[in-house]
N, C-alpha and C positions, 0 to 999 in steps of 0.2 A: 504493500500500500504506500503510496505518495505523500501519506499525513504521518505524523508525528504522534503517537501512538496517549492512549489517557494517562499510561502513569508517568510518559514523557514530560507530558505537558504540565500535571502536577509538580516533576520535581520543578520545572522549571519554573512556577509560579511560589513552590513552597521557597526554591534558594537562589533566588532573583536569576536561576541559571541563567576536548571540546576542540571540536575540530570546528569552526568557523566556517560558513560559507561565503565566498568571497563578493564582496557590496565595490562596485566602482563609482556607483552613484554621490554626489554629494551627499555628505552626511548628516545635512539640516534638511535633508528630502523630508516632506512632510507623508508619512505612508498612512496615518491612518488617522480622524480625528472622531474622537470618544465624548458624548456630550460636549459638543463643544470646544474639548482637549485635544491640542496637537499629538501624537506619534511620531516621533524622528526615526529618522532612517540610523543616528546613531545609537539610541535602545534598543535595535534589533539587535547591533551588532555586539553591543554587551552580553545581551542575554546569548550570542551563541558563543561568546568567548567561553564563558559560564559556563555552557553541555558538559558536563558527563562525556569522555573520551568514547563509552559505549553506545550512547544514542547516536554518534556517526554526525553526518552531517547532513539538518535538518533542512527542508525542500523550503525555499522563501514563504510559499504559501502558509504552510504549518507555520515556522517561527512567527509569521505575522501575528497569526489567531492568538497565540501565545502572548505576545505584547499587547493588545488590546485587551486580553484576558488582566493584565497585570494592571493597566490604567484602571481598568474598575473595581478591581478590587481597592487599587490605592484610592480613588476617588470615593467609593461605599467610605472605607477609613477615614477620610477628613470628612466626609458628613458627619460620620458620629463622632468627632472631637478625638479622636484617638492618641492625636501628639501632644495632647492634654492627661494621657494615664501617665502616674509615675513610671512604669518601666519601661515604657514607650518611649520617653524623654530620657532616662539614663541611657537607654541603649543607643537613642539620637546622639548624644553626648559624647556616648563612646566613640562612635563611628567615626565624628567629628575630630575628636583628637585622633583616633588613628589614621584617620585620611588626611590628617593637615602634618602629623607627624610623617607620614612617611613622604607628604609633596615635599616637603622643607628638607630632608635629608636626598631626592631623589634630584632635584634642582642642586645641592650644594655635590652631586658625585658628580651629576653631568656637564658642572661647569669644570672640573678639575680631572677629568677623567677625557681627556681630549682627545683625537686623534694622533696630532702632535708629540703628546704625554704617552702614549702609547709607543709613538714611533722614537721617541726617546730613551725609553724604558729597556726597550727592546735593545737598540744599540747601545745601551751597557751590560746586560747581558751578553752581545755577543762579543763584546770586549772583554769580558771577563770568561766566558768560555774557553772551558779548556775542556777538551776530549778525554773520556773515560771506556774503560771498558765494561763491555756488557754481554750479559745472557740471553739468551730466551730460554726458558726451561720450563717445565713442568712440575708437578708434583704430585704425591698420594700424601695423604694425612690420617696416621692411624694412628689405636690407644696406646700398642704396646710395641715392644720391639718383635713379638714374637710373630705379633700380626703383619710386619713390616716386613720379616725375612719370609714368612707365605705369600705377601705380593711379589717378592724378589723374586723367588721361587716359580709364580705362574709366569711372570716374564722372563726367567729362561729357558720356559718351555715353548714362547713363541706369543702370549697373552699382548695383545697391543694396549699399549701403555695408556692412551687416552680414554678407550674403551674401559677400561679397568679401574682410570678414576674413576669416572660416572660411578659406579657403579660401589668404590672400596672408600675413597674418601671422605674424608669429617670434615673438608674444608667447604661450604654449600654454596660457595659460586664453583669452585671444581665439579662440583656435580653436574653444572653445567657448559662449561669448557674445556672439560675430559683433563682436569689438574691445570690448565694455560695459566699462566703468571705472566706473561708475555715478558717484553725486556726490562732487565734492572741491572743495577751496577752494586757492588761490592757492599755501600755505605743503605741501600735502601733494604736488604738483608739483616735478620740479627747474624751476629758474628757464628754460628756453626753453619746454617744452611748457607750462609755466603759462601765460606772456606770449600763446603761441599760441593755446590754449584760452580764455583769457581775453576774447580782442581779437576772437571769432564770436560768432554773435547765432544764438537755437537753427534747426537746419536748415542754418547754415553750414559749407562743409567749407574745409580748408586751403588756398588757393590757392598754393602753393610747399610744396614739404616743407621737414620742421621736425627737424634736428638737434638730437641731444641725446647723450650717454654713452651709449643703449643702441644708436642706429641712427637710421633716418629714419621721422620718421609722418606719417602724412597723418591729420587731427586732424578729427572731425562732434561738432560742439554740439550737442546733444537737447533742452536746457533748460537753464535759470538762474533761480535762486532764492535767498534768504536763509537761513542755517543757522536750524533752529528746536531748541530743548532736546527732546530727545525725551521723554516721560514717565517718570512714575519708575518704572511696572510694565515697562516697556519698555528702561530703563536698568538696572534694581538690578541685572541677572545679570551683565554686565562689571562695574557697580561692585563686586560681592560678591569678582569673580575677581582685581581689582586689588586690594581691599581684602586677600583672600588671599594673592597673592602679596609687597605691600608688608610682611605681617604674618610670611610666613615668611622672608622675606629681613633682618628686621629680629629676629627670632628666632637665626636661624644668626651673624647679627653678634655679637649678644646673649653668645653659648655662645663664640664664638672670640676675644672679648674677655676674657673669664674665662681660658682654654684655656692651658696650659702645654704648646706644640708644637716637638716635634724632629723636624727631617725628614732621611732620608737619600735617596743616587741608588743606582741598581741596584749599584752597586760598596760598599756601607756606607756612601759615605765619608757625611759632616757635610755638608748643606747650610745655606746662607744662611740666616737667620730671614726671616721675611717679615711684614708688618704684619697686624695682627688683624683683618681685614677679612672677610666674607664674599665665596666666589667670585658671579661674575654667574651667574645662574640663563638 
């Protein structure tokens, strides 16, 4: 069917509901007017931001009905004074600070988080780049050592290494990637499975298990290579997101160095001051 099914349409009225369907039209199109009340062409496009990744992406006609549905019921709500309940009003309230809180931090990233800043960032990275070496390897993650020498054991009978995580390993993204760790280097290892990892040649699997804090692994080398800088179209999106994050973190320090703070515990009383720091994010 071409509509948007009833409990669709409820979630999307009960949670102002996500694959988006694509509006080229201006966005102060007027699509629908409700008593008198405009419909914008960009309410539609909220409400599909909002879907539920499983309702897919709703046919224009459907999401319409759905925003018309949501004017009257907001409209029913100011006939009856509604923004006038207290919880109606605290929850307005909230809304307000978290929407004014996050425009004010989302304006102070975007101004300091530039292109420029990016492609700066990047060129000290690759000035400070220096080439490492690296694995690709795999792994099994088991309790004991004894379970670790019976996976050695199927693989020297011929048992493929990948196949056999799925199926042996405790590590549960291995479960999925048949043990793949993909590439690392020495320093991103705890020190026994690095040493371990390190000392195979690609194709080599561990001959003893290999103890470490999480359990025992039986360890396959895939390859070995040199770290190379990756490009900068291919870099800027973490640099932009670290750049981001270093910028609001240094932001919230910023305001709480300024900040004149009393804290109390659930009882009133007076707690300790504490340094003007901001919390870790």
């Amino acid at each position: 069917m071409n509509k948007l099914s009833a409990r669709g349409q409820a979630l999307v009225l009960a949670f102002g509901l996500a694959a988006a369907p694509a509006f080229a039209a201006d966005k102060n199109t007027v699509v629908a007017v409700v008593n008198g009340s405009e419909v914008h062409l960009s309410q539609m496009e909220e409400l599909a931001r909002q879907l539920p990744p499983a309702l897919g992406q709703p046919p224009y006609d459907a999401l319409l009905e759905v925003a018309i549905n949501n004017e009257l019921v907001y409209q029913q709500a100011k006939k009856e004074k509604l923004e006038t309940d207290p919880e109606v009003k605290a929850a307005l309230k909230q809304a307000e600070t978290t929407l004014m809180r996050q425009a004010w931090m989302a304006h102070r990233v975007r101004a300091a988080v530039s292109d420029d800043a990016i492609r700066a960032r990047y060129d000290e990275l690759a000035k400070a780049f220096v080439p490492a070496e690296e694995v690709h390897a795999r792994h099994i993650l088991v309790d004991s050592e004894d379970a670790a020498k019976a996976v050695i054991a199927e693989l020297n009978k011929g048992a493929d290494f990948a196949e056999l995580a799925r199926t042996r390993t405790k590590d549960p993204s291995g479960t999925q990637t048949g043990g793949d760790l993909g590439y690392f280097t020495q320093k991103d290892m705890v020190p026994e499975f690095a040493a371990a990892a390190f000392a195979l040649q690609p194709g080599q699997v561990s001959k003893t298990p290999v103890k470490t804090q999480f359990g025992w692994h039986v360890i396959k080398v895939e390859d070995r290579r040199m770290s190379q800088l990756p490009p900068f179209e291919q870099a800027k999106g973490r640099i932009g997101q670290q750049l981001a994050e270093q910028v609001a973190q240094q932001t919230l320090t910023d305001l709480r160095e300024k900040a004149k703070v009393k804290r109390f515990g659930p009882d009133g009383a007076a707690l300790p001051d504490k340094p003007a720091q901001a919390p870790q994010q």
